[in-house]
C-alpha positions in Angstrom: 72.2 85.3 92.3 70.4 88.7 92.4 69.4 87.7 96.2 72.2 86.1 97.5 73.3 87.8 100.2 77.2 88.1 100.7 79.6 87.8 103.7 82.1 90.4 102.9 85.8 90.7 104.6 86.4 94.5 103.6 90.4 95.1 103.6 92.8 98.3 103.9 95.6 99.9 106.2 93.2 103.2 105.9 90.5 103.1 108.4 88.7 105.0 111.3 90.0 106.9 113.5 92.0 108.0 110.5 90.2 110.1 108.3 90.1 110.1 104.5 88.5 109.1 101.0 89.2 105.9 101.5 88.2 105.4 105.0 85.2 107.2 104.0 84.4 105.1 101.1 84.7 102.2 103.0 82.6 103.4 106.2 79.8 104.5 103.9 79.6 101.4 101.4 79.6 98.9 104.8 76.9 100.3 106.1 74.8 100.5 102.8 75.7 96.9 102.6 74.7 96.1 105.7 71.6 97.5 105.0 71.1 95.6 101.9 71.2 92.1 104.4 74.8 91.8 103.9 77.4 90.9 106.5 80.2 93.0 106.1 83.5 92.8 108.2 86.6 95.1 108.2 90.2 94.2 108.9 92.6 96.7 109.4 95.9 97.8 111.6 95.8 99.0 115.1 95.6 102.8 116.0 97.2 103.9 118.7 95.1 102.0 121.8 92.7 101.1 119.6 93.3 97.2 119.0 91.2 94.1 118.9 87.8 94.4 117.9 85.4 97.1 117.8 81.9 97.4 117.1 80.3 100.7 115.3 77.1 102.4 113.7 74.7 99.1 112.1 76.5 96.6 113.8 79.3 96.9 111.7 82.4 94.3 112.8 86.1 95.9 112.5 89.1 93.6 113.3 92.3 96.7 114.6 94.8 93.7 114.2 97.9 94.4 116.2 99.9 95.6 113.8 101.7 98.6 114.1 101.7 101.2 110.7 105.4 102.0 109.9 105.3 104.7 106.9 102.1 106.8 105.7 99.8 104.6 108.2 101.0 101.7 106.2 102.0 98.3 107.9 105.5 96.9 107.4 105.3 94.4 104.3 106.0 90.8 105.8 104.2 88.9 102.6 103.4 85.7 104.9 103.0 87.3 108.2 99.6 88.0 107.8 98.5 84.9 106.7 97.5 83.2 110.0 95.5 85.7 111.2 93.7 86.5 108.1 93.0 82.7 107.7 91.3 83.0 111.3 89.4 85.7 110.5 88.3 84.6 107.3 87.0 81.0 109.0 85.7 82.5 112.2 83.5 85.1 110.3 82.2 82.5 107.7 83.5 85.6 104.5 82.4 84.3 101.0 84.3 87.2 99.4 87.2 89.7 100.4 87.3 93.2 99.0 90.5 95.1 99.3 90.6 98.7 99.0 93.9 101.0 97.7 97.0 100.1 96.1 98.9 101.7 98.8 97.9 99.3 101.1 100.3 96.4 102.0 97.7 94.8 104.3 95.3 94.8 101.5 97.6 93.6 99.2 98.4 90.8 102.1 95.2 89.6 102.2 94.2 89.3 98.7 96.9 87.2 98.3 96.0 85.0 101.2 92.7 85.2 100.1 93.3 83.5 96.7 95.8 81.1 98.0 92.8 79.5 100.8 90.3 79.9 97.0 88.7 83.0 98.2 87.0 85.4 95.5 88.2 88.3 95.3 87.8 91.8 94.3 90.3 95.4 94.8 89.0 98.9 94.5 91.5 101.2 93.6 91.6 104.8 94.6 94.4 106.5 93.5 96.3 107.1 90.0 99.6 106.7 89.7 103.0 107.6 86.8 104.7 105.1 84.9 108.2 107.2 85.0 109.1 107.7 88.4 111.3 104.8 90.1 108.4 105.2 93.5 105.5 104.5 90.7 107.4 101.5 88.8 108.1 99.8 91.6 104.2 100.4 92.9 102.7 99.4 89.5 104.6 95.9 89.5 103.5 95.3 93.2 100.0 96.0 91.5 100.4 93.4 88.1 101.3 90.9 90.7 98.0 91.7 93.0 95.7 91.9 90.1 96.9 89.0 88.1 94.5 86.8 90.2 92.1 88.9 91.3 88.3 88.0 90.8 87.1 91.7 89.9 88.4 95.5 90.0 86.3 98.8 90.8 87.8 102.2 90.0 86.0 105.4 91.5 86.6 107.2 87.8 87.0 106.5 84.1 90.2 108.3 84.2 91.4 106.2 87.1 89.7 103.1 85.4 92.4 103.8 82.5 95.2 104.1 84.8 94.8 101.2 86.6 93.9 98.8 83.4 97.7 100.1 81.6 99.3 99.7 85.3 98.2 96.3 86.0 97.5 94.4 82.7 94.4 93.7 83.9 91.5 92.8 81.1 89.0 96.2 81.1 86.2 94.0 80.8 87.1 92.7 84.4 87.5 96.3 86.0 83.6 98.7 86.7 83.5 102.0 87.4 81.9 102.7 90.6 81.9 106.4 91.5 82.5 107.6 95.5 79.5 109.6 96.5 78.7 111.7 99.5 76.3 112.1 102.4 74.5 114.7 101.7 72.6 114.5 105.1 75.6 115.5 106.7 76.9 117.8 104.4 73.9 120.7 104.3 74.7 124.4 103.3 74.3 127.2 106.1 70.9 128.2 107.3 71.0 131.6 105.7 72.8 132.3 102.8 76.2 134.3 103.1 76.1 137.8 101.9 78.4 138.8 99.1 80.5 141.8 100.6 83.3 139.6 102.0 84.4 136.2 99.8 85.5 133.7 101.7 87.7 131.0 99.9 88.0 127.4 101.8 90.8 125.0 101.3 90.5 121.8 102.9 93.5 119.3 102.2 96.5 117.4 103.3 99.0 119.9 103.4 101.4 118.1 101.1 103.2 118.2 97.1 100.7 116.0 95.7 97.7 118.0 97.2 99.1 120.9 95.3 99.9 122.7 98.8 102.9 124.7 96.5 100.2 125.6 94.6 98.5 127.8 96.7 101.8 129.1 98.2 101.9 131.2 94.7 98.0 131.3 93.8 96.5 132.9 97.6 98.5 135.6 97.4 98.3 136.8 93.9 94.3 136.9 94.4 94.5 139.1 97.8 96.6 141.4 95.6 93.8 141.1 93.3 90.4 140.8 95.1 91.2 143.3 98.4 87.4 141.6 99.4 88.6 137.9 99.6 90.1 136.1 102.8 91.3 132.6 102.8 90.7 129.9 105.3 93.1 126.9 105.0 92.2 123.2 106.8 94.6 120.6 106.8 98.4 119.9 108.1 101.5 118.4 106.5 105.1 118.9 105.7 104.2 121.8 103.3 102.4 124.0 106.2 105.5 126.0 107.1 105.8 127.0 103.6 102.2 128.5 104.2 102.6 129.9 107.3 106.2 131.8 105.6 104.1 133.2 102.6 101.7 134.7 105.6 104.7 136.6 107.0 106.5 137.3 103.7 103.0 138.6 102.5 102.0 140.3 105.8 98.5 138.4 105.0 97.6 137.4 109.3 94.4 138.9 108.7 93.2 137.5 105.2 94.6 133.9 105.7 93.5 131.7 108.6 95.4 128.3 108.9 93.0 126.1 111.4 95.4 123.3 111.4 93.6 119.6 111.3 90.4 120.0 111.0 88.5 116.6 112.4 86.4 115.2 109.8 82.9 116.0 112.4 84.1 119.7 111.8 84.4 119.7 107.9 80.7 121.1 107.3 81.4 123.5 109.5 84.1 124.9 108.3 82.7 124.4 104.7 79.2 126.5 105.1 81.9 129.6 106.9 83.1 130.1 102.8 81.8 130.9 99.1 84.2 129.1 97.1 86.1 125.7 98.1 89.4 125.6 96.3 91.3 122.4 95.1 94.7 122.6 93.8 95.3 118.9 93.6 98.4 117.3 91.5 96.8 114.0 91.1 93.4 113.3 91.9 91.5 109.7 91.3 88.0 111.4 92.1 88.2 113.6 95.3 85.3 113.4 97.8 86.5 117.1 99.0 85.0 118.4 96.4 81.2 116.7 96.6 81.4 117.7 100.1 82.2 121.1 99.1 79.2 121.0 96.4 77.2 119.3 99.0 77.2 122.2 101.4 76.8 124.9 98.1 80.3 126.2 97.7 81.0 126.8 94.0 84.3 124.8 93.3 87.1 126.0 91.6 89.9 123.1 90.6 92.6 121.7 89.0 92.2 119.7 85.9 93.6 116.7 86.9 92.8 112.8 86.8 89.2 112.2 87.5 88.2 115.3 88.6 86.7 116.7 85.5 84.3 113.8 85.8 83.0 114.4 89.3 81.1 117.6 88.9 78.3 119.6 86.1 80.4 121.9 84.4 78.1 124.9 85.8 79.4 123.6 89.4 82.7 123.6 89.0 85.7 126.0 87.3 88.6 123.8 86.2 92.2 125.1 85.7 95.1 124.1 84.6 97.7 123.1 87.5 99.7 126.5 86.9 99.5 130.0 89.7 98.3 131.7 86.8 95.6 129.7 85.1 94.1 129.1 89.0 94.2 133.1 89.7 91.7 133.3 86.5 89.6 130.5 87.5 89.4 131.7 91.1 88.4 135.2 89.3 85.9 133.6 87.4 84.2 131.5 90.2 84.1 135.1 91.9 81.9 136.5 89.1 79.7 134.0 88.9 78.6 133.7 92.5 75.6 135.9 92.6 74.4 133.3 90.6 74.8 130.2 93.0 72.3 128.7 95.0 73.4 127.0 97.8 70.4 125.2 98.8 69.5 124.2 94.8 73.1 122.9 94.8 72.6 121.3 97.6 69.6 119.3 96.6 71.3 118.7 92.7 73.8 116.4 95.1 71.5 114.3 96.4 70.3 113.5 92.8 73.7 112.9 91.7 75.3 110.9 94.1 74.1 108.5 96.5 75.8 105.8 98.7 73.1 103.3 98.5 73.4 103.2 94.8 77.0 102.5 95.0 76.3 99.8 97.2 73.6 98.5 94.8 76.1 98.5 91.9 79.0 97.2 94.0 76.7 94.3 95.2 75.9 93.5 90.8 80.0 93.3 91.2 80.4 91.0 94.2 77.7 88.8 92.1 79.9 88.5 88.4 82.7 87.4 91.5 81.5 84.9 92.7 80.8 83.6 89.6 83.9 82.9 88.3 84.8 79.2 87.9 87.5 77.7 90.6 91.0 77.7 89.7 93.8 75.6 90.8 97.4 76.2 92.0 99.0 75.3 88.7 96.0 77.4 86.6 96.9 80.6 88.6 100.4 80.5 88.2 100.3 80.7 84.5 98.5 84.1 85.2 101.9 85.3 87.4 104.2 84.0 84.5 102.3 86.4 82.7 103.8 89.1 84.3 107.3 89.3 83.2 110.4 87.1 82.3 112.0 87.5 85.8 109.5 89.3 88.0 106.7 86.3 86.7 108.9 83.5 88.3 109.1 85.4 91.9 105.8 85.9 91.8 105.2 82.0 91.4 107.9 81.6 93.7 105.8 83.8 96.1 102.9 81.8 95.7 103.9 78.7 95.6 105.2 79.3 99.1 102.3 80.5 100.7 100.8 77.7 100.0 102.6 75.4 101.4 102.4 77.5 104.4 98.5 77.8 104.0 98.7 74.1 104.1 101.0 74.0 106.9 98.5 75.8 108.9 95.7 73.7 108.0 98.2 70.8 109.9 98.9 72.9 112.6 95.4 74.2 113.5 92.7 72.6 111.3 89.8 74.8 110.4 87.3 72.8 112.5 89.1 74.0 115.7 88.9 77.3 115.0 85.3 78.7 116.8 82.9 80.3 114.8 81.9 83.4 115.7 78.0 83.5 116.7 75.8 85.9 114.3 74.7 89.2 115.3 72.0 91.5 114.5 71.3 94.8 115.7 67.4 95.1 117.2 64.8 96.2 114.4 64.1 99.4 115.6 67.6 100.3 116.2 68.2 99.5 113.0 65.7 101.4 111.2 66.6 104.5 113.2 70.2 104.1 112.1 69.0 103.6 108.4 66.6 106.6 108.3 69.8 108.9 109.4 71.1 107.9 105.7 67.7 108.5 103.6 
């Protein structure tokens, strides 16, 4: 099947315009797929005016479905609302395989379900790691067993989130890869001329919130301008935990040393990158962290917490690590400080592209979306005695849930049958057009 070429329905709430790992991950893997002679499709909610379909960079197909997000650019859970539309989608666009991306994602969890009920394969990619304590992550980790009880394959972007997911969902570690994110390192270039040494500038680009560590640096920024009189900070990002930022400024009388640039639109990043020495991450929770290869990328030396996947993503000569405690990141800040007469940017910068590459990701997720398709064809009553697996009461709901949506699946095949719904004509960029686009990522 090493040439069989896939029609691919990616899935997620968390897409362009928005900007983010995630939508990163799956902008980047589409179009190395595409590349590869794969169709690739992707379904998400509507943004703002943005609704319907949209065509980007490669040809690349996205489906803004009109659904509003209602908390954290998620879409209200409905369970079965979804279902006629994805059915349509997944007939009119001829998909062989769906490929859902982040636990957070009620469309994504939608679909899969859908997905499976119609005999789609199917595969999830997860990107975040989760507790086991809290009431938020119990309640998150059974919506999780009850996606991944029939789902085809798994991808996590690290071995520490790999772990995480297998002891969250139940799921057989033989059926979940490890497929790391990577980075575009023609985008992401270091400055010109190297920056001198007299003034160091520290660079914090992040979401502005608890699990980003944002208290964090509320303790750690100013206990290093009280220690290094030669460093000045420049923060990125927004979120609920700016005003605590902006009040350590005042308290600290720090204007001058701390710039806050608000959101920072993900065309600017580089920019702002290449302006510093040293990126800092102070990260609770962290599944892998494209920040920090875009930070590498560009020749910043990296100082961050020792958290989740992180430890995995970079050599340890290009990267401090810290415990997640004021103190510990002071003396790892200190020490990225010494050691940056010793950095080069542009040797760094070339190290990445060895490292980390999206058409090898796509190469490896393609070997994936093989081993999927593979799998032999289950029916309704062989899939529920995977949900019965799942718990003494939550495994009969889940069959409940199921057995539901398929009658409704079958209600719809009454309704509208899939020979009246119009296949969509194929489309193809011209050659040249396409080279040009595929020489912008070599």
């Amino acid at each position: 099947m090493a040439d069989q070429k896939h029609r691919i329905l990616m899935v997620s709430d968390f897409f362009f315009p928005n900007f983010g790992g995630v939508e990163s991950h799956i902008y980047y893997l589409s179009q190395c797929l595409l590349k590869l002679g794969h169709k690739v499709v992707v379904m998400t909610h509507a943004y703002g005016n943005r609704s319907g379909v949209r065509y980007m960079t490669g040809g690349l197909k996205v489906y803004y479905v009109p659904w509003r997000p209602f908390l954290m650019q998620n879409t209200l859970p409905t369970v079965y609302g979804t279902l006629p539309i994805v059915r349509t989608i997944l007939v009119r666009e001829k998909i062989s395989l769906v490929h859902g991306h982040q636990a957070f994602s009620t469309l994504c969890h939608e679909a899969l379900m859908h997905a499976r009920t119609m005999g789609y394969k199917v595969v999830f990619t997860d990107h975040s790691l989760y507790g086991f304590a809290d009431i938020g992550s119990i309640h998150m980790n059974k919506v999780l067993q009850f996606t991944l009880a029939d789902v085809s394959q798994a991808i996590c972007v690290s071995h520490t989130s790999k772990e995480n997911t297998v002891l969250r969902s139940g799921l057989p570690p033989e059926k979940v890869f490890m497929i790391p994110n990577a980075v575009d390192t023609a985008m992401f270039k270091p400055a010109p001329e190297r920056l001198g040494n007299d003034e160091i500038i520290i660079v914090v680009i992040s979401r502005l919130v608890y699990r980003k560590g944002a208290d964090l640096l509320v303790e750690v920024i100013p206990e290093i301008c009280r220690l290094y009189p030669n460093v000045r900070f420049i923060v990125g990002g927004d979120g609920p935990k700016r005003v605590r930022l902006e009040e350590m400024r005042e308290k600290h009388s720090l204007q001058d040393r701390v710039e806050m640039l608000g959101s920072v639109p993900h065309a600017h990043v580089r920019s702002v990158l290449i302006s510093g020495h040293i990126f800092l991450n102070s990260s609770l929770t962290e599944a892998f962290c494209i920040a920090i290869l875009e930070a590498a990328s560009c020749g910043l030396l990296t100082v961050s917490t020792r958290v989740g996947g992180v430890p995995e993503v970079l050599p340890e000569d290009m990267i401090v690590l810290a415990e997640p405690d004021p103190s510990d990141m002071v003396r790892a800040t200190g020490k990225a400080i010494s050691l940056l007469p010793n950095i080069d940017p542009q040797q760094m910068h070339n190290r990445m592209k060895k490292l980390y590459d999206w058409h090898d990701v796509a190469k490896r997720t393609e070997i994936v979306y093989d081993r999927a398709l593979k799998c032999p064809d289950q029916n309704l009553l062989e899939r529920l005695s995977r949900y019965l697996s799942c718990g003494s009461w939550a495994g009969k709901i889940f069959c409940f849930v199921m057995i539901i949506d398929s009658l409704l699946w079958r209600l719809l095949q009454l309704w509208q049958p899939t020979e009246e719904i119009e296949e969509v004509p194929e489309f193809t960029l011209p050659r040249h057009q396409d080279e040009e686009i595929i020489s912008n990522f070599n």
